[in-house]
TORSE-610946 format. One line per field, with one value per residue (C-alpha): x, y, z; chain; residue in one letter. Coordinates in nm, 2 decimals. Layout:
<sites>
px <- [X_...]
py <- [Y_...]
pz <- [Z_...]
mol <- [A_...]
type <- [A_...]
</sites>
This chain:
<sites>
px <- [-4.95_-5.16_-5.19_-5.32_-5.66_-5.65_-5.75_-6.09_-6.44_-6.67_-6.78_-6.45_-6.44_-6.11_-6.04_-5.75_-5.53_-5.65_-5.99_-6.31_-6.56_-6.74_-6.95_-7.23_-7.15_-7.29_-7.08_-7.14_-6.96_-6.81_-6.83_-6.48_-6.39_-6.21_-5.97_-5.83_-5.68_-5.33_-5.29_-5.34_-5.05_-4.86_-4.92_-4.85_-4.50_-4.46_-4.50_-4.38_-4.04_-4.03_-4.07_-3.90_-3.75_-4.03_-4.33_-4.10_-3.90_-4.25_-4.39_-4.10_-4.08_-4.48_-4.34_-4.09_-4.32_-4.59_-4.30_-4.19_-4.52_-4.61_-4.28_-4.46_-4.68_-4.99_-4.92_-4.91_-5.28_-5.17_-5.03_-5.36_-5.31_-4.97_-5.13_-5.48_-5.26_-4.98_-5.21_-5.42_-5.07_-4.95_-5.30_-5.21_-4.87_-4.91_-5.24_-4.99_-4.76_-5.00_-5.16_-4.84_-4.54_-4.36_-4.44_-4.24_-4.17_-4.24_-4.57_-4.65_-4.68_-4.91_-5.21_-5.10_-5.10_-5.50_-5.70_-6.07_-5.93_-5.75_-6.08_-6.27_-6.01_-6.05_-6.39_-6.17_-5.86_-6.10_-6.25_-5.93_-5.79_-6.11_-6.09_-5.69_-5.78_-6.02_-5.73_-5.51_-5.71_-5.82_-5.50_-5.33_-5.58_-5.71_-5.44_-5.52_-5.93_-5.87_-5.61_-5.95_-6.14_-5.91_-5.86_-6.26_-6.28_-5.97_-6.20_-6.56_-6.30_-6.20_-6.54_-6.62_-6.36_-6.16_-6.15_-6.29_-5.97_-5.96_-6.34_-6.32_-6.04_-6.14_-6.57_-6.54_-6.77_-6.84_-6.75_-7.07_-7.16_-6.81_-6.90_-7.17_-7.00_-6.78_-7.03_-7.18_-6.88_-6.70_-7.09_-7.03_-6.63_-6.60_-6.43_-6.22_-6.11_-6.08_-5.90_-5.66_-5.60_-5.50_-5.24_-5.11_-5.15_-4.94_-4.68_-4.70_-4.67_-4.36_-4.16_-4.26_-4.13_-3.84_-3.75_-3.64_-3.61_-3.53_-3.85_-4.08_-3.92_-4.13_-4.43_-4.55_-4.56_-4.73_-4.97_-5.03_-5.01_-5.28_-5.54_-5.51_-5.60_-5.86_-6.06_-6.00_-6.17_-6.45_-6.51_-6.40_-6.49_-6.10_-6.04_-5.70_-5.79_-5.84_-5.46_-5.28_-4.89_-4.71]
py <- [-20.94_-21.12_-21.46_-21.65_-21.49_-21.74_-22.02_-21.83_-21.86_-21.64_-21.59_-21.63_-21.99_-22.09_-22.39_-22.63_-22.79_-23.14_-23.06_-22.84_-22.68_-23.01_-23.20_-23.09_-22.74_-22.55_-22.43_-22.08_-22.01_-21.62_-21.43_-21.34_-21.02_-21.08_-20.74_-21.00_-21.26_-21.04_-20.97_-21.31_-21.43_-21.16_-21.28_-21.64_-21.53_-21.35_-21.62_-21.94_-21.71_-21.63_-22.02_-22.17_-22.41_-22.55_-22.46_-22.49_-22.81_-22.96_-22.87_-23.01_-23.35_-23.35_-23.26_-23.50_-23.78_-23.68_-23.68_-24.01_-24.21_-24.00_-24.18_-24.53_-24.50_-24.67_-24.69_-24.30_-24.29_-24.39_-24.05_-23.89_-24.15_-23.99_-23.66_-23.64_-23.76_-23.51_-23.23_-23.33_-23.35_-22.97_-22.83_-22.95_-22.84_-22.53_-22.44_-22.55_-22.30_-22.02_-22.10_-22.19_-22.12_-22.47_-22.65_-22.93_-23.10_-23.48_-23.29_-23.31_-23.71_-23.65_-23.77_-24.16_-24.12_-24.00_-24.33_-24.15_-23.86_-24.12_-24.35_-24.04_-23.98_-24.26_-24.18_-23.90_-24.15_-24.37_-24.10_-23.97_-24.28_-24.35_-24.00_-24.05_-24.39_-24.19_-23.91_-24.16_-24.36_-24.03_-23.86_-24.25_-24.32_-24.02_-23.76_-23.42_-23.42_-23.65_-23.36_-23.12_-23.33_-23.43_-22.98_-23.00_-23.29_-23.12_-22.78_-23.00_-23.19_-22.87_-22.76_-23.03_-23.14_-22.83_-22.80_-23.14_-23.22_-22.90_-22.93_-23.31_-23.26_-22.88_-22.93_-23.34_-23.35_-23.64_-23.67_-23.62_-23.25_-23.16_-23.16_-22.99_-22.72_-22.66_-22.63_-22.36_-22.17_-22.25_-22.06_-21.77_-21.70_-21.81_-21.45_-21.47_-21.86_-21.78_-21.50_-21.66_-21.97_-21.77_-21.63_-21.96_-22.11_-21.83_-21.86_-22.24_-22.19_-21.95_-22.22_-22.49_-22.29_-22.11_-22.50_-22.29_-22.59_-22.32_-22.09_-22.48_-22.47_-22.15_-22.15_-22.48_-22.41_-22.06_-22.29_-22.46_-22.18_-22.01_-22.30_-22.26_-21.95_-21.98_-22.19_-22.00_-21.70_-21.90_-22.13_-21.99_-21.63_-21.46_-21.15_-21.02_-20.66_-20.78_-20.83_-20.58_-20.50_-20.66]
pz <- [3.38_3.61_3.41_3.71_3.60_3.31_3.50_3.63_3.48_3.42_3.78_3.92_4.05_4.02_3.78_3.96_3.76_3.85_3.73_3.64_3.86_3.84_3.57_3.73_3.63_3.33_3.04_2.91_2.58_2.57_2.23_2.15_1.95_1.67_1.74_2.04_1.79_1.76_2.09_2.21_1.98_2.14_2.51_2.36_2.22_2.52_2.78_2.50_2.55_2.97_2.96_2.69_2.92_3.01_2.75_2.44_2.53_2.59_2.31_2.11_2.24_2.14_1.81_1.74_1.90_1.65_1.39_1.46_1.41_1.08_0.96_1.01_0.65_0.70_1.09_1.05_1.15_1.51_1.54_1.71_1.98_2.14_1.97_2.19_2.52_2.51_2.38_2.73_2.93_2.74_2.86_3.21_3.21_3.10_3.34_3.66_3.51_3.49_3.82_4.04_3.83_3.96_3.66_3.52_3.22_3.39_3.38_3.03_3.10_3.42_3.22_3.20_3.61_3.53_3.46_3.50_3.24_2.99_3.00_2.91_2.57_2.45_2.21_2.09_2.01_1.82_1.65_1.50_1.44_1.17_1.04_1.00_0.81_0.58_0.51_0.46_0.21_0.06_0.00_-0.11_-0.38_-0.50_-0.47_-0.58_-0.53_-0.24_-0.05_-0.17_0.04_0.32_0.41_0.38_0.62_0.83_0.88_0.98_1.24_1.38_1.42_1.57_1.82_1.86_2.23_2.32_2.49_2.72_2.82_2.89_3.13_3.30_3.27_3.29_3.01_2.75_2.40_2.25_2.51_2.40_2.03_2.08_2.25_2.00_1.69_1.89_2.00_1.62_1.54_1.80_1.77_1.40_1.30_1.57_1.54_1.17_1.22_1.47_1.27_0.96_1.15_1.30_0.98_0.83_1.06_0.98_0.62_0.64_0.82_0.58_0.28_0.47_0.60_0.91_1.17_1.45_1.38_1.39_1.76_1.85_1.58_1.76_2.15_2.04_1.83_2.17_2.37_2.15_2.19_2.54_2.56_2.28_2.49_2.87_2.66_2.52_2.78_3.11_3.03_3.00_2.88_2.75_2.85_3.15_3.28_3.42_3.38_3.73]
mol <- [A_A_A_A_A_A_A_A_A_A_A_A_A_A_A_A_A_A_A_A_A_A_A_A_A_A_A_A_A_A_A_A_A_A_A_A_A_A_A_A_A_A_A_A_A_A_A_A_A_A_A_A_A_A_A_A_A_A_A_A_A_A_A_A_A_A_A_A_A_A_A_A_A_A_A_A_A_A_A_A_A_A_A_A_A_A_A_A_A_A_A_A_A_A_A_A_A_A_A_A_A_A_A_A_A_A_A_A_A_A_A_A_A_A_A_A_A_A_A_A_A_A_A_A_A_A_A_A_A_A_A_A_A_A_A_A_A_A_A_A_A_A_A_A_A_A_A_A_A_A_A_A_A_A_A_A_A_A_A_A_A_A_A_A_A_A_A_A_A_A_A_A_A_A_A_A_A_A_A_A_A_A_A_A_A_A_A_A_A_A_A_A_A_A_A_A_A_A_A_A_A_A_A_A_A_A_A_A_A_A_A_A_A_A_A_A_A_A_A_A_A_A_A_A_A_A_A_A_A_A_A_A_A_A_A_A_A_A_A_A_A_A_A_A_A_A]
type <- [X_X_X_X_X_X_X_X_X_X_X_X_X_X_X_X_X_X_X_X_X_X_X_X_X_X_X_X_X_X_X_X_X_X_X_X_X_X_X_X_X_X_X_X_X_X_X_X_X_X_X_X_X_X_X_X_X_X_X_X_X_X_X_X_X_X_X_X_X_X_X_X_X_X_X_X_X_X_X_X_X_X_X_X_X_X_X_X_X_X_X_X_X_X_X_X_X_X_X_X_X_X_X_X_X_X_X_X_X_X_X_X_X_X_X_X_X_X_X_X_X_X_X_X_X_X_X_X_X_X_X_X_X_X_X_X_X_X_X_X_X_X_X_X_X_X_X_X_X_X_X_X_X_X_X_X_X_X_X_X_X_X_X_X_X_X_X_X_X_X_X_X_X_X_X_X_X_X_X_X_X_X_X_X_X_X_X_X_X_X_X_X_X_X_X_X_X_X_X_X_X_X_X_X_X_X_X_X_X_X_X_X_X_X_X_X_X_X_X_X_X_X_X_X_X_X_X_X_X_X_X_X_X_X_X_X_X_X_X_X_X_X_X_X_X_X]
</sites>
């Protein structure tokens, strides 16, 4: 499968992994069919495996750094700031992968070498640090209505920042033209992001009740995997059908 076509847009300029096609550059949102939601866990399982070496023991030390400042109580809020940096460093990892196949895991830290890139996540880090203090107020004071309104806040945030880090770091677009893009490509893919996250969030569920520690290993790098390739299909025009067999 030719997976280097991932890193194209819709016209076939190829996307480096340093950067976009400039923020000059306009961004066209793709309407993805919601029949390409299974397959695209499929290629995600398929490549998170081939590369476990490198795509899974990334995605793990994302994991247990997350894990580690959600043990910090009220601190636990602090979470989105390793959160929104390694997501941005897992991006860039696993685009060098796709495009050049010599990626490394030092690469999932390439993003504190990036000051222009890091200056530009830092609305988003601020952001999620005041909607992680409203959570945490919510679900600390007001328990079972305030976990209703913390999965109703969690769904707007989604819709709202979904792919902010990816199009900050691959169009070089601000906070505020990010958001936008995403309310209108939540609007236009909303069956298939729906559809997709049901699945993820399935997969997320069995290993929560199963407590199977080993199947958390591979449910999150495809989680990751997935949101990659969520956004090359909306954002850089990519389609699955596309690939053919090596």
């Amino acid at each position: 499968m030719d997976y280097t076509k991932l890193g194209q847009s819709n016209g076939g300029v190829p996307v480096g992994p340093t950067g976009g096609t400039g923020p000059s550059s306009p961004v066209s949102i793709s309407k993805v069919d919601v029949s390409n939601a299974v397959p695209m866990l499929q290629l995600a399982w398929k490549l998170t495996k081939e590369h476990y070496s490198v795509v899974g023991a990334a995605a793990v030390i994302f994991l247990l750094i997350i894990l580690a400042f959600r043990q910090m109580e009220s601190l636990s809020i602090l979470a989105v700031v390793p959160g929104v940096i390694l997501n941005a460093g897992f991006l860039r990892l696993f685009r060098k992968l796709l495009e050049s196949k010599t990626a490394e895991l030092a690469d999932l830290f390439s993003v504190f070498r990036e000051t222009d890139l890091m200056m530009r996540l830092v609305p988003v880090i601020v952001a999620g640090i005041g909607v992680g203090a409203i959570q945490y107020f919510l679900t600390s004071r007001m328990g079972f209505i305030g976990s209703l309104m913390n999965l109703f806040l969690s769904l707007v945030l989604v819709a709202l920042t979904a792919f902010s880090v990816p199009l900050m770091m691959f169009k070089q677009i601000d906070l505020l033209k990010s958001i936008e893009l995403n309310v209108q490509a939540t609007t236009i893919n909303w069956e298939f992001m729906l559809a997709s996250g049901l699945m993820l969030a399935g997969l997320g569920v069995i290993c929560a009740v199963l407590l199977l520690l080993p199947l958390f290993l591979v449910a999150f790098p495809i989680s990751l995997v997935s949101g990659y390739f969520m956004y090359v299909m909306m954002f850089e025009g990519a389609e699955l059908n596309s690939f053919s067999a090596n």
